[in-house]
N, C-alpha and C positions, 0 to 999 in steps of 0.2 A: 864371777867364776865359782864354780862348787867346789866344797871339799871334798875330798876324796878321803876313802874312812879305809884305813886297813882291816882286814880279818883278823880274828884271836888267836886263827890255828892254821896249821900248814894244810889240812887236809879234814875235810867232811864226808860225813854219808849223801849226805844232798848238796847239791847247788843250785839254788833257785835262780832262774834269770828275770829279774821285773818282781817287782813288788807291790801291784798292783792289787787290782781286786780277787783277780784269778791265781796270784802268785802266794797272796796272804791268807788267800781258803785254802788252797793246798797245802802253805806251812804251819796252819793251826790245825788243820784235819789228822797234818802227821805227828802233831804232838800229842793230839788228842785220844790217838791207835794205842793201846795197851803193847802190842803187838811190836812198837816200835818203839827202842831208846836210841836213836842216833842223833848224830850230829847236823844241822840244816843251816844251812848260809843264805840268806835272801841278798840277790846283789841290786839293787834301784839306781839307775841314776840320775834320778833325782827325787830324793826323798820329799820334797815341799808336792807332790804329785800334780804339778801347776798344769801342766798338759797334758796329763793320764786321760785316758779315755774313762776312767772311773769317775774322774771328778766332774764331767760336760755331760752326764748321764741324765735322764728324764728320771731316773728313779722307778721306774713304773715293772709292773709285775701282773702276770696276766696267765690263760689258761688257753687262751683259745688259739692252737696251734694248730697241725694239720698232720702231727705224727703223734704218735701215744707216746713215747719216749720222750717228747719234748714238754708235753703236759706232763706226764708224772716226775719230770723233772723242776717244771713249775711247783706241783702239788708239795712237794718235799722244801721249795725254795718257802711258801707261803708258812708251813708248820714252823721252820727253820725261826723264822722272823716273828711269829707270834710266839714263840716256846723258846726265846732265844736265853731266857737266864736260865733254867733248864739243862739246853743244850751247850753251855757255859759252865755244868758243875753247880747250877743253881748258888752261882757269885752272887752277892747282895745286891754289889755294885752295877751289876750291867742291869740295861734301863728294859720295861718292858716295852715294846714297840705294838703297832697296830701294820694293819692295812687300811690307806682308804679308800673305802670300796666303792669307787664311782664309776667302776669299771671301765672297757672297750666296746667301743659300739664301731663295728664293721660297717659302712655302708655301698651295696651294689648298686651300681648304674644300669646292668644290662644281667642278660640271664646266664652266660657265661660264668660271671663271678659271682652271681647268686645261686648257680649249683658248685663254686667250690666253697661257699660257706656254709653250706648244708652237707656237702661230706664233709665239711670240718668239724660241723657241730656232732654229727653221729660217732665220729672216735671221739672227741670230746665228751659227751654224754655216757659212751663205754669205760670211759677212764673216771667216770664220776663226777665229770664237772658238770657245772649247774648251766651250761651258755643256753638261751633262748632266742631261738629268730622271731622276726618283726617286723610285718609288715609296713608299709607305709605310713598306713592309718594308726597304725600301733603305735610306730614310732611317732606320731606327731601328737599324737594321746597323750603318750608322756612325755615327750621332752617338746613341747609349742614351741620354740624355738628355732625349731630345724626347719629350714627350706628343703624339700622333698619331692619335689614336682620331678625329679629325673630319678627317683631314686625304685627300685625293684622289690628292694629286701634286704635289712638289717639284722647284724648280728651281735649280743651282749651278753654281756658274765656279771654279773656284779658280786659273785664269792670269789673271795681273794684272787680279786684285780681292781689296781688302781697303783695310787702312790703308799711308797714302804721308805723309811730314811735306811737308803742303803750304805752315807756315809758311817751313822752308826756303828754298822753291823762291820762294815771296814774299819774303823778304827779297833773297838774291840777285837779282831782277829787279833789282828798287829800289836795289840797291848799285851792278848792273852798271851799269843805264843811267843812273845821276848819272854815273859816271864816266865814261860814253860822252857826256857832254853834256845829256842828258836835265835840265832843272829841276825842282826839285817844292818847290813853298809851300806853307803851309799857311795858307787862305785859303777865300773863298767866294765863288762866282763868284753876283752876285745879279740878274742884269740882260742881255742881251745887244739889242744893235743890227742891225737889219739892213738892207742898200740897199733902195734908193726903191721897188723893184717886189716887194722881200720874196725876193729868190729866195736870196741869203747873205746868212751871218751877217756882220757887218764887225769886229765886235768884241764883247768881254766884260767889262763892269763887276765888280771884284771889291768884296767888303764893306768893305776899308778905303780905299776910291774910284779906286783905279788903274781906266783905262778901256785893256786891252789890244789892241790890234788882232791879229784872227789868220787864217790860211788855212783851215784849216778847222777843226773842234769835233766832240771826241768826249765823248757821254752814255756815260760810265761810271758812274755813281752809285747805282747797286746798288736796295734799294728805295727810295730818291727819287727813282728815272729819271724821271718823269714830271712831276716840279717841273722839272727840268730842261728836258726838252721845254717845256714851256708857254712856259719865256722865250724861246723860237722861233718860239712860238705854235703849239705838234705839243703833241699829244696821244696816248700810245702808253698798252695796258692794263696798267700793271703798279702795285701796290699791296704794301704792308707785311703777309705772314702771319705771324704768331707761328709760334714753333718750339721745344720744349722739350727740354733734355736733362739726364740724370741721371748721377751716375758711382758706382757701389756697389761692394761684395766683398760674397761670399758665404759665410756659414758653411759649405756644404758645395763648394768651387771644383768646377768642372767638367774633368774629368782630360783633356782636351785640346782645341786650340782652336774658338771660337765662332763660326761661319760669322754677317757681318751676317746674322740671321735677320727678314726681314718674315713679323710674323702677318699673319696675315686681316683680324684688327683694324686692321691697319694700323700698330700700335705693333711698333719695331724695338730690336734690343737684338745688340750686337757684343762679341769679344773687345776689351781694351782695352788686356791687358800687366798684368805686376807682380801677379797675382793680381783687377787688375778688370774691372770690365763697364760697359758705355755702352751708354744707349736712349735711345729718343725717341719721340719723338709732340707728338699737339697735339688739340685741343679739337674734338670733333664738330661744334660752332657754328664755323668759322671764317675771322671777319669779319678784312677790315684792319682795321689796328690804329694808333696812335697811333705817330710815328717814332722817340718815346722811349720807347714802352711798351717796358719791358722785366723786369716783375712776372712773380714766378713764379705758379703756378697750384698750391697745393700738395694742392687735393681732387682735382687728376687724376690727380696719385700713386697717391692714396692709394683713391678711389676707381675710376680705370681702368690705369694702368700698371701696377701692382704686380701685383692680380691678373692681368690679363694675362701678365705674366710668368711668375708663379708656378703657370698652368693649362700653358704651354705648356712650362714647362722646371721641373718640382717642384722641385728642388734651388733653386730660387733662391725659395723659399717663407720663409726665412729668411735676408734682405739686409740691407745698413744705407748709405745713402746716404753720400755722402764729400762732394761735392758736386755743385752744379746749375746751372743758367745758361737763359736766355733768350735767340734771338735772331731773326732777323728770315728769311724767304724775299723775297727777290726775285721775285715771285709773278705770270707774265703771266699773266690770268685769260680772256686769249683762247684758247691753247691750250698753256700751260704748257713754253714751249722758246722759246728765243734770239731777240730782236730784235736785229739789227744791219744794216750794211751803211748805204749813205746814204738821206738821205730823198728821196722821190720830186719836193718840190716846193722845202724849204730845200736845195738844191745840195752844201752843203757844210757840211751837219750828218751826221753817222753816229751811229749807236745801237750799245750793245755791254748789253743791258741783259734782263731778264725771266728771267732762267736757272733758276728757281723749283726751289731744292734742288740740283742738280745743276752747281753753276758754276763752283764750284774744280775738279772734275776735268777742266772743260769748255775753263780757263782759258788752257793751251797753244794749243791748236788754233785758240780763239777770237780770242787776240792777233795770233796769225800770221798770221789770215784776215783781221781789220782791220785791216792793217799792209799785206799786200796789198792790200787794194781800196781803201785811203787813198793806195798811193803809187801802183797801176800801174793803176788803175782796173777789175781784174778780180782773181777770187779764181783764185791760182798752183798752189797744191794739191788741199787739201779745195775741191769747190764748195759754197758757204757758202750760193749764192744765194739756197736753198729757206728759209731763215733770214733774208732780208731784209724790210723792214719792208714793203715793198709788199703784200706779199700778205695781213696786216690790214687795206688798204682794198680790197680786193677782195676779204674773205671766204672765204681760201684755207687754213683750220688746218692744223697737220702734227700729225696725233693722235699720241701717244707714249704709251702704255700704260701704260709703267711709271718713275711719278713715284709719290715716296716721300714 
């Protein structure tokens, strides 16, 4: 059973719900504001983050998107991580990080999805990134490995995309901003109160009965957002997807590095280091799931990832699993990309929630932006706007093509 931590104080300026990745950009971004001295509560409940969808993360970081707001949300995530002592106050202690850049290699089966990787690449190339398409012959140029005989046309980035140690960059938050003041208990906020006419929140009941009072309240809580909302009495689309990943070697290694490769299938498989490989996928049925499911699936191996692999890249026809793991997407099922920003009708409720697959890389740019429109009332940077929660009740999607 966990402990349950009390608060120092009856009442904050923030109340963080979840102390995640997207919980702990947001309360280091707000320490980080000139602009702001208040008081911030992170509530986690469970600080070991054994099931956070932060920790079952591929780590990976990429450009090749299919909105310009999601790549220059990338391009700020990649700076973040290369400049991150820098971006820290130039601390001694924090470590310098890289990218490794072995990139995402897109590949199409039919001409359909070889013309939306080609209007992907051309806002991507307006927003400045480097992505190149790649024919067939191209593709087997370089990378002799690939089985390609169904394949159209490939698409690859290799300027900052690949793997980034995003636990890092999560620890640090959470170091920096304790020490800038920031609180974090490990607790569960179970209850919130709101004034007579509903318009804010006045305070948040935690499970071991402290009733805090606080200014405003951020839904950080990854695929629970929406438990969250409810004690608001909001209701935002986001649900629990399963997500599997595997880590093997190869009897035959592949003599240089493994571009994240998305099949067609839809099953992905990366360099990993040390001689392994990492893939992933998930189940063609795929319903929310239970908050603690987290059972492996092990006939999808065997009966779709494996082959899978072993069609698209023969040399891995001969693997042996090392290990595996289960974890959750943050899964908005309205259009698959960021709720945040405040609610239209609780005042001073904000969302930072729905980032389905792509959150950690997303995690910079997103803290910063809530951190902004929390203390100055508008987004200072990136404009986030087109990401705010309004425009699920007006039926506004922001299609993004390329969700993995």
């Amino acid at each position: 059973m966990s402990i349950l931590q009390a608060p120092a104080k009856p009442t904050y300026d923030v109340v963080i719900v979840g102390g995640a990745i997207m919980g702990s950009s947001a309360a280091w971004f707000l320490s980080d504001d000139k602009d702001f001295d208040g008081t911030v509560l992170v509530v986690e409940k469970d600080s070991s983050y054994e099931f956070a969808s932060t920790m079952h993360t591929n780590s990976c970081m990429r450009q090749q998107f299919s909105t310009e707001l999601n790549v220059r949300i990338s391009q700020f995530a990649a700076d973040f991580v290369k400049n991150l002592p820098r971006y820290m106050g130039n601390d001694d202690r924090v470590p310098n990080l890289n990218i490794h850049n072995f990139g995402y290699m897109y590949l199409a089966d039919n001409e359909g999805f070889a013309d939306v990787l080609r209007e992907s690449q051309a806002v991507q190339i307006a927003a400045g990134a480097g992505t190149q398409l790649m024919t067939p012959e191209q593709i087997k140029a370089a990378y002799p490995f690939y089985n390609v005989d169904d394949i159209v046309l490939g698409s690859i980035n290799t300027v900052d995309e690949g793997f980034w140690d995003g636990t890092a960059v999560f620890d640090w938050w959470r170091k920096s901003a304790r020490e800038r003041g920031v609180e974090y208990i490990q607790n569960e906020v179970v209850s919130m109160t709101k004034n007579a006419n509903g318009t804010r929140v006045e305070s948040v009941t935690l499970k071991s009965g402290e009733v805090v009072a606080c200014g405003q309240v951020l839904n950080a809580s990854g695929p629970r957002a929406i438990e969250t909302a409810k004690m608001a009495g909001l209701v935002i689309p986001v649900e629990p997807r399963k997500r599997f990943t595997w880590i093997f070697t190869a009897e035959q290694p592949l003599d240089r590095d493994l571009p994240l490769t998305i099949d067609p299938s839809g099953v992905h498989v990366r360099e990993n280091g040390g001689g392994t490989y990492q893939c992933g996928g998930h189940t063609d049925i795929d319903p929310a799931v239970d908050y603690n499911d987290f059972h492996m699936d092990h006939a999808l191996w065997e009966n779709h990832i494996w082959p899978v692999l072993a069609t698209r890249i023969p040399q891995f026809e001969a693997i042996k699993v090392q290990s595996e793991w289960a974890g959750h997407y943050s899964y908005n099922t309205f259009d698959h990309n960021a709720i945040m920003g405040p609610d239209t009708t609780v005042e001073n409720f904000f969302f930072l929630n729905g980032f389905s697959g792509h959150g950690l890389q997303q995690s910079p740019a997103m803290g910063r932006g809530t951190a902004e429109i929390m203390v100055h009332g508008a987004y200072k940077t990136l404009d986030m706007s087109p990401f705010n929660v309004d425009r699920i009740k007006q039926n506004r999607p922001i299609l993004e093509k390329a969700i993995i």
